[in-house]
N, C-alpha and C positions, 0 to 999 in steps of 0.2 A: 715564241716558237719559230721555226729558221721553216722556212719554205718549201717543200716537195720537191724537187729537181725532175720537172716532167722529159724526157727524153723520148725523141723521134728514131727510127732504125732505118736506114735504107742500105740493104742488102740480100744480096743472091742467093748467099750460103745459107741453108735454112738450118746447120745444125752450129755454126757460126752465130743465128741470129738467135738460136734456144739459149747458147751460153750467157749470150748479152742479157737477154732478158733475166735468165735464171740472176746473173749478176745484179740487177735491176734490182729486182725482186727482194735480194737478201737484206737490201741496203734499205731502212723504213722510211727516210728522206727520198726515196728517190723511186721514181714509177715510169715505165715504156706507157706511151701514150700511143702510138700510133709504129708499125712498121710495114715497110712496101720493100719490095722486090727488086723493084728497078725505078728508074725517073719516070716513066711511063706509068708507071701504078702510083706513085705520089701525084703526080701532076691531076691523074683522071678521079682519085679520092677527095683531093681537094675541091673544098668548097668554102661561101663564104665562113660558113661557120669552122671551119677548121683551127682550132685552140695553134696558139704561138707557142712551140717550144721553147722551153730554155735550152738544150742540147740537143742539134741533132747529131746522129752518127752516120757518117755518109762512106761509104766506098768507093772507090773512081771507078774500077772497073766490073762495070756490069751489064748483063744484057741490054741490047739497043742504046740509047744514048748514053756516054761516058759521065763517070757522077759528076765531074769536074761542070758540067752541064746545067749542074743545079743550083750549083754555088748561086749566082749573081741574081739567082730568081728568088732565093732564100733569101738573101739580103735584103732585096728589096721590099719583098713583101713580109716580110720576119725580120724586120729589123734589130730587134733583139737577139734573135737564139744565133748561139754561140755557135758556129761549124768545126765541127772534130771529124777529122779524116781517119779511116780505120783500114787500111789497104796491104796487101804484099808486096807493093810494089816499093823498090826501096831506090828506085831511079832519079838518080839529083835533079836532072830537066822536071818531072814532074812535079815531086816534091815543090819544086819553087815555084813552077805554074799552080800549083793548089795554095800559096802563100800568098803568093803576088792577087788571085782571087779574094785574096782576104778570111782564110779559115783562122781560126784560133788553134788549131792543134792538126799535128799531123803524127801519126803511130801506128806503128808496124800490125798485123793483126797477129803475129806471133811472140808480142809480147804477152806478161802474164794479165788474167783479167783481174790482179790487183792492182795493177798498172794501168790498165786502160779505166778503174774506177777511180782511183788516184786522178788520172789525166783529166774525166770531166770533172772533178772535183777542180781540180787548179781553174780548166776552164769556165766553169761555172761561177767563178769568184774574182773571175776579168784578168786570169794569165794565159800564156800562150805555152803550148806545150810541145815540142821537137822531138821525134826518140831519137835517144844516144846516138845510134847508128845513122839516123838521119843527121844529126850534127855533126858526126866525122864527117859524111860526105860533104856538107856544107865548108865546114874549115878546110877542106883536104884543096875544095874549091879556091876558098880565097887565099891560101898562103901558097897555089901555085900560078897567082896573077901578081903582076909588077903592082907595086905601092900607087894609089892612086894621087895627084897632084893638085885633087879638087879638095878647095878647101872649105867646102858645106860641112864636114865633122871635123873633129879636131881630134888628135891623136888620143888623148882621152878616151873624148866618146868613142872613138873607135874600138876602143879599147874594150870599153862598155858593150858595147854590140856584139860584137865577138865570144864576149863569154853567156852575152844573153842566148846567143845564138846555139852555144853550147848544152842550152836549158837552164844555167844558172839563174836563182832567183835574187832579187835586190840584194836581201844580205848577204849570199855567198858571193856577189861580187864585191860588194864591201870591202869583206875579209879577204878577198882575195887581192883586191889591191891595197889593202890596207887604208880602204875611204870611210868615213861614216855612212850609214844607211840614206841618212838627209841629202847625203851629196849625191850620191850614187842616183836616189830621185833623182834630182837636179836632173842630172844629165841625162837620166831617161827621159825626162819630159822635151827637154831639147831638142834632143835624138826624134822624138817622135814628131816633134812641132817643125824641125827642118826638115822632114823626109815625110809629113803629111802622113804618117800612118800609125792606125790605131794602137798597135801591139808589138812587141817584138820580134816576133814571126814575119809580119807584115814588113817591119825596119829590113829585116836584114834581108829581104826581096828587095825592097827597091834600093839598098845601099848597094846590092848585088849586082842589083841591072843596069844603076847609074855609074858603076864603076866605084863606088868610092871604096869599099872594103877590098 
């Protein structure tokens, strides 16, 4: 029998947070454990006994501290649950500032809520998940920078990042370059082992920051 997907909510919007739940709810894998309002109401609920989420869903922008604020406390002490960003904000700077913190997913809150159940599903199962629209801004990004001359990727894997960046998963880059799935690993594992980072979300922050994409 495959596991409950306990899921954490931190968000403002209280009829915003009825949807999640209700979404929650319909799905019989998957239960809200716990939701607060802002980092200030997570932080003062917590205690030791406070259950580890597998997902939480976090907003940047909310009263008093910025959610971006909780990311690094959430890793540290929940080393496991996955961080899904759920925000309006569809600003490239922050987007890659909530990456570069290390979330597994970043998505719009005006996509649909079969999308954002779909999203922790991929994240719950150790992918990273980008919206569309967050991936244009990303590409729109690197193909208006000069080709970089550092050679920690190799035009391959660059290649690989790009469309991971895209939201592609292993097979559709596959097929889309016409690679096996095996290899395609390969060079995601690569990718991640020269750039130190867990996911490809995370890659394509720091290939972003370092210049190389």
């Amino acid at each position: 029998m495959s596991r409950t997907i306990e899921v954490i909510i931190v968000e403002d919007n209280e009829s915003f947070t009825k949807s999640l739940k209700r979404t929650l709810a319909f799905n019989s894998d998957m239960a809200c454990t716990g939701s607060f309002n802002s980092v200030e109401d997570f932080l003062d609920t917590e205690n030791e006994d406070t259950r580890e989420p597998h997902i939480a869903l976090l907003d940047i922008h909310l009263p008093g501290k910025s959610g971006l604020t909780l990311v690094p406390h959430l890793k540290e002490n929940y080393p496991n649950t996955k961080i899904l960003v759920l925000t309006q904000d569809d600003d490239y700077h922050t987007t890659l500032e909530a990456i570069r913190l290390g979330v597994s997913g970043y998505v719009l809150k005006n996509a649909d809520l079969e999308d954002i159940e779909r999203a922790i599903r991929e994240v719950n199962d150790g992918g990273c998940v980008i919206d569309p629209q967050l991936s244009r801004l990303v590409l729109d990004a690197l193909d208006s920078k000069e080709p970089s001359k550092d050679s920690t990727l190799s035009n391959r894997e660059r290649q690989v990042l790009e469309l991971l960046a895209m939201g592609l998963v292993k097979k559709e880059v596959a097929d889309r370059l016409n690679l096996s799935y095996y290899t395609v690993s390969e060079y995601t594992d690569n990718i991640y082992k020269k750039l130190q980072s867990p996911n490809a979300a995370a890659a394509v922050a720091t290939a972003i920051r370092k210049g190389l994409i």
